[in-house]
C-alpha positions in Angstrom: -11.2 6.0 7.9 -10.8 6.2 4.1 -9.3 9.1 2.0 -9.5 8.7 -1.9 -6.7 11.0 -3.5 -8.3 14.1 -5.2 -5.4 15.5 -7.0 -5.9 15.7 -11.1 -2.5 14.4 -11.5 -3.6 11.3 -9.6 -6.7 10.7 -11.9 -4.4 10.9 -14.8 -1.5 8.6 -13.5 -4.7 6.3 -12.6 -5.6 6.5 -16.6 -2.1 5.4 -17.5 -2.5 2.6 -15.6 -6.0 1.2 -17.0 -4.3 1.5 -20.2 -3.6 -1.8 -21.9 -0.6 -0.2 -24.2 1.4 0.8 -20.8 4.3 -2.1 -20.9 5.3 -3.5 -17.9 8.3 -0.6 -17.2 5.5 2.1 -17.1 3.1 0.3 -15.4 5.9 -0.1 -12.6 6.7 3.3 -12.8 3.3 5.3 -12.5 2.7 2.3 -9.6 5.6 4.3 -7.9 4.6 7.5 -8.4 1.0 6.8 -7.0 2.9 5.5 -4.0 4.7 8.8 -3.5 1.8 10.8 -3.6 -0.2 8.4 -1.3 2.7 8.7 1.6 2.5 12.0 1.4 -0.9 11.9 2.1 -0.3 9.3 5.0 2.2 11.0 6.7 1.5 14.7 6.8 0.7 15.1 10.2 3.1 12.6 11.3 5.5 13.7 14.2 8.5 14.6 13.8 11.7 14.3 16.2 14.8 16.3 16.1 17.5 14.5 14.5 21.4 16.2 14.7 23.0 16.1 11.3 26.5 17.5 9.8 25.7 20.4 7.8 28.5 22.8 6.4 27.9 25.0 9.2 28.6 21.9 11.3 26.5 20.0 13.7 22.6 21.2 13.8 19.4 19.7 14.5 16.7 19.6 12.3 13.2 17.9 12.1 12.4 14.4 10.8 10.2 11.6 10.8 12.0 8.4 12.8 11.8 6.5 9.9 13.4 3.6 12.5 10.0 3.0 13.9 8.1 2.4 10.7 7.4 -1.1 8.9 6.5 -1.3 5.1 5.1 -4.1 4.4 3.5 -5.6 1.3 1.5 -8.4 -0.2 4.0 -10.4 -2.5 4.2 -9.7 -5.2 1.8 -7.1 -7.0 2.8 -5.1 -4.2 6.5 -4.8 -4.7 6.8 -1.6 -6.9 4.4 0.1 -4.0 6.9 -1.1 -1.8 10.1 -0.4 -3.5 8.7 3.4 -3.8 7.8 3.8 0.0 11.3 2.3 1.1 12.9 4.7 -1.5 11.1 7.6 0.5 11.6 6.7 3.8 15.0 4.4 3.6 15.4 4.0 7.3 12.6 2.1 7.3 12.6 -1.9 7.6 10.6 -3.9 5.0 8.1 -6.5 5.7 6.7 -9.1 3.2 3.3 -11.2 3.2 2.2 -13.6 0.8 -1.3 -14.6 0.1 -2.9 -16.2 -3.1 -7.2 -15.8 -3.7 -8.3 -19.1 -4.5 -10.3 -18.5 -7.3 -13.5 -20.9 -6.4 -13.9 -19.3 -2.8 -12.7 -15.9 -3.3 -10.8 -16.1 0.0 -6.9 -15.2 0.5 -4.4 -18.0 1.7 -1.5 -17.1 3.6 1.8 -19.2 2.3 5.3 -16.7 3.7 5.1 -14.6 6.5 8.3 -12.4 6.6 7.5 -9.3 9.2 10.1 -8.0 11.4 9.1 -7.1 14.9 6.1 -5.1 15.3 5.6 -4.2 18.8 5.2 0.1 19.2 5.9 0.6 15.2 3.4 2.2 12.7 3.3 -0.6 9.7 2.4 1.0 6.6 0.6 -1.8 4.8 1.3 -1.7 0.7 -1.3 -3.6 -1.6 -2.3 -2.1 -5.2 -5.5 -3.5 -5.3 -8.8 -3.9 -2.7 -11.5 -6.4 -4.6 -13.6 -8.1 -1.8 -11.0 -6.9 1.0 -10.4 -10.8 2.1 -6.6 -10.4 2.0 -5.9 -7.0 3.1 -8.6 -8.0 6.4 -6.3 -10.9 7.0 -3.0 -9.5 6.5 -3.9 -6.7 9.1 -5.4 -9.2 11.3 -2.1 -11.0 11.4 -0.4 -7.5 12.2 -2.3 -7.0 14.6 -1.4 -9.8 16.2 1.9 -8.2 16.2 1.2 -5.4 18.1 1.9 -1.9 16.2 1.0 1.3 17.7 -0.7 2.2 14.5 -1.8 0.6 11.1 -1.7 2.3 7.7 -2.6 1.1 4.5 -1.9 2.3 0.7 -3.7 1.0 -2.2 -4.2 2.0 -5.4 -7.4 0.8 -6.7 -10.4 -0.8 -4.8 -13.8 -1.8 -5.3 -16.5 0.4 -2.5 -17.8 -3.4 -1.3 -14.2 -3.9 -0.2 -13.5 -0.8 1.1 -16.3 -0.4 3.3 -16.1 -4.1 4.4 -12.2 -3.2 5.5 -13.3 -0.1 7.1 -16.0 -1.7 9.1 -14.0 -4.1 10.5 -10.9 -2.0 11.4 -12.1 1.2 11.9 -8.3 2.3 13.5 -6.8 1.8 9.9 -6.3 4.5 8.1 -7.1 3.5 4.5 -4.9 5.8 1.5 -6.1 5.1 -1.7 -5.7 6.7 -5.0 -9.0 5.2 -6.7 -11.9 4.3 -5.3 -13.8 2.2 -8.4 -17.4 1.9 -9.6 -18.3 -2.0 -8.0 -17.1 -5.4 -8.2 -18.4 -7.8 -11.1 -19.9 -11.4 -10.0 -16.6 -13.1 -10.8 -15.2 -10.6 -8.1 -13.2 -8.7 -9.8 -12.6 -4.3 -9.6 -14.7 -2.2 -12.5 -13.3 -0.9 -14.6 -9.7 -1.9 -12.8 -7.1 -2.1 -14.2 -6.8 -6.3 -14.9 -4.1 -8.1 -13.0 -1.5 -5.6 -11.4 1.0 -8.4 -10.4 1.4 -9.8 -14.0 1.2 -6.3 -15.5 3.9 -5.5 -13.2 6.2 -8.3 -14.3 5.0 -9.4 -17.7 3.8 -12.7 -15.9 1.8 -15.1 -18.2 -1.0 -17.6 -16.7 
């Protein structure tokens, strides 16, 4: 299933980011913030379990998500301030890291470091700022798969409807959390209007 964030905030965050005068630290930033709102989103019906805490009235119990039994993961490197934000949210969680570079003449995503923790009976929140054909986020949840979570989640920031829908059909049991849904892919198979290359925005990284 796919749910586009709504909010207006979002939409204007979303503007920030398609604007070429954001520098590298803002672009990182307002890449956090959409994360924050998108986990919300992800995990509000999540169960909770009772965890026992000190308070100053001494020893109590109070709801919480076992954040012990969640994976973030994320698709070096674009996908770094996504999950830098999620971990800073739920810091109990373990991080997982995937990295995969589109060859530019086929279009298709190749795996080169594979750096996920055990997966058996977690819920992996998959991080990845950008969906243009969908080739690397299929094959990054294919290979979690393979891993055996009790539950798949993705976040993304942007992605193209072609993408989207080719994800969706392939894994309906992923919950897909994205704060832009764009107009359509171009021929060279790239997100319009985007937001250019979130990995080099990120960093300041010149081809």
């Amino acid at each position: 299933m796919i749910y586009e964030l709504s909010n207006p905030v979002t939409k204007s965050l979303i503007t920030h980011l398609r604007d070429q005068k954001s520098d590298a630290i803002r672009f990182r930033h307002t890449v956090a913030e959409l994360t924050k709102q998108l986990v919300y989103e992800a995990l509000k019906e999540f169960p909770l379990i009772q965890k026992s805490i000190t308070t100053w009235k001494g020893e109590q119990s109070f709801g919480a998500i076992d954040e012990t039994n969640i994976i973030v993961a994320t698709v070096l490197r674009a996908g770094m301030p996504m999950l830098d934000s999620a971990i800073d949210l739920l810091p109990d969680a373990t991080a997982g890291f995937l990295a995969m570079k589109r060859d530019e003449v086929t279009h298709k995503s190749v795996l080169y470091y594979d750096r996920l923790p055990d997966c058996k009976g977690k819920t992996v929140i998959l991080v990845d700022p950008m969906v243009a054909t969908g080739g690397s986020m299929m094959d990054a949840i294919e290979l979690i798969k393979g891993r055996e979570p009790l539950k798949i989640i993705t976040l993304n920031i942007i992605g193209s409807p072609e993408g989207l829908e080719k994800v969706s059909a392939a894994y309906p049991e992923v919950d897909i959390f994205i704060a832009q849904i764009d107009e359509r892919l171009n021929d060279d198979k790239f997100i319009i209007p985007g937001l250019g290359d979130a990995g080099d925005r990120s960093y300041n990284t010149v081809e």
